[in-house]
C-alpha positions as CSV (number, residue, x, y, z in Angstrom):
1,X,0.0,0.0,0.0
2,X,0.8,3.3,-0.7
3,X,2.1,5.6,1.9
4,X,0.8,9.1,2.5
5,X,-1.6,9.2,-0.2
6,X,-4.9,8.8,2.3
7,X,-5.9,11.4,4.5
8,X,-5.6,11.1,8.4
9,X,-8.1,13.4,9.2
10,X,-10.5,11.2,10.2
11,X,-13.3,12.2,12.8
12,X,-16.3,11.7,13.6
13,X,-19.2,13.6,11.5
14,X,-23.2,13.8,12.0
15,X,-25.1,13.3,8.9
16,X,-28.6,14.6,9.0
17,X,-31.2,13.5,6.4
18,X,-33.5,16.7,5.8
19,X,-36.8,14.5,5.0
20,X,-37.1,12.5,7.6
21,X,-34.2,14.4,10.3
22,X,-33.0,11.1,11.0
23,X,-29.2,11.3,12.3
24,X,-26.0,9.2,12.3
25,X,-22.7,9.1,13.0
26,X,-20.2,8.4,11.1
27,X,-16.4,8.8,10.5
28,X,-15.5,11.0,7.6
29,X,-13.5,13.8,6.4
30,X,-15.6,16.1,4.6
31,X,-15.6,19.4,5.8
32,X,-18.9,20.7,7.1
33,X,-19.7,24.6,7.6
34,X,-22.5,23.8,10.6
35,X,-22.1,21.7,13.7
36,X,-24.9,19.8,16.2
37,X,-24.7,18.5,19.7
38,X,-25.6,15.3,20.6
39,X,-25.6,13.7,24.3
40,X,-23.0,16.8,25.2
41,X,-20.9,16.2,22.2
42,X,-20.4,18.7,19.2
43,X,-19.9,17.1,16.0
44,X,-19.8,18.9,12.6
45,X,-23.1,18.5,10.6
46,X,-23.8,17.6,7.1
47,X,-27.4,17.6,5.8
48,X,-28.1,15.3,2.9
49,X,-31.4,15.8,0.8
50,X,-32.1,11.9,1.2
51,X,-30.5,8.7,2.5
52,X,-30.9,4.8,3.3
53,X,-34.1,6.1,5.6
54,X,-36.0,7.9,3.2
55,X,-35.1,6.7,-0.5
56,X,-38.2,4.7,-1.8
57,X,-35.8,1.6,-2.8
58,X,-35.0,0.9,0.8
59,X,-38.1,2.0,2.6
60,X,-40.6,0.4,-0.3
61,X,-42.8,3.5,-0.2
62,X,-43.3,5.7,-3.5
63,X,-43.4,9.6,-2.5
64,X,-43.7,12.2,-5.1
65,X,-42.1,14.8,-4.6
66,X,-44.0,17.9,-6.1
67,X,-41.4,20.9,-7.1
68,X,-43.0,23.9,-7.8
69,X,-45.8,22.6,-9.6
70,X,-43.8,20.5,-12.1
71,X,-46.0,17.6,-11.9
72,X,-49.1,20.1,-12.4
73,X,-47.7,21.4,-15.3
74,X,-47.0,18.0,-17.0
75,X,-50.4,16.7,-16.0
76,X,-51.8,19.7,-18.0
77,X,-49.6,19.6,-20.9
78,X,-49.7,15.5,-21.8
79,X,-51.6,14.2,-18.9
80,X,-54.9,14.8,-21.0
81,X,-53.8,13.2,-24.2
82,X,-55.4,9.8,-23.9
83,X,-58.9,11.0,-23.0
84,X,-59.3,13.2,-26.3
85,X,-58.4,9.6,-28.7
C-alpha cells in the first residue's frame, strides 16, 4: 500500500437526512460549515437531501415529490392526451 496518499483526518461527523431528520454518526472527512450536539458532544453537521431512511428503494414506499408545480404542469400539458383519442 501506498504511503501518504490517504488522508488522516479522520473524525467523527453527523449526517442529517433533511426529509425525515433522521441522524447518524459516522467517521469522515468532509468538511462541514454547521455543527450539532448530541448527548454533550459537538460534532460537525452535514445535511443530505435523502439517505438509506428515506429513498423509496430501501423503505418500499413511492413519494412524489412535487417541485414547484412540475407535476401540475406536466399533467396539464400530456396528462390529458389519452382521453381526447
Amino acid at each position: 500500500m501506498k504511503k501518504e496518499i490517504h488522508p488522516n483526518n479522520y473524525r467523527p461527523v453527523v449526517f442529517k437526512d433533511m426529509s425525515n431528520d433522521e441522524v447518524f454518526i459516522s467517521r469522515s472527512t468532509i468538511n462541514a460549515k454547521e455543527t450539532i450536539e448530541i448527548d454533550g458532544v459537538t460534532y460537525p453537521l452535514v445535511k443530505l437531501e435523502i439517505t438509506n431512511t428515506s429513498h423509496p428503494f430501501y423503505t418500499g414506499k413511492q413519494k412524489l415529490v412535487d417541485t414547484a408545480g412540475r407535476v401540475d404542469k406536466f399533467m396539464s400539458r400530456y396528462g390529458n392526451r389519452n382521453k381526447n383519442k
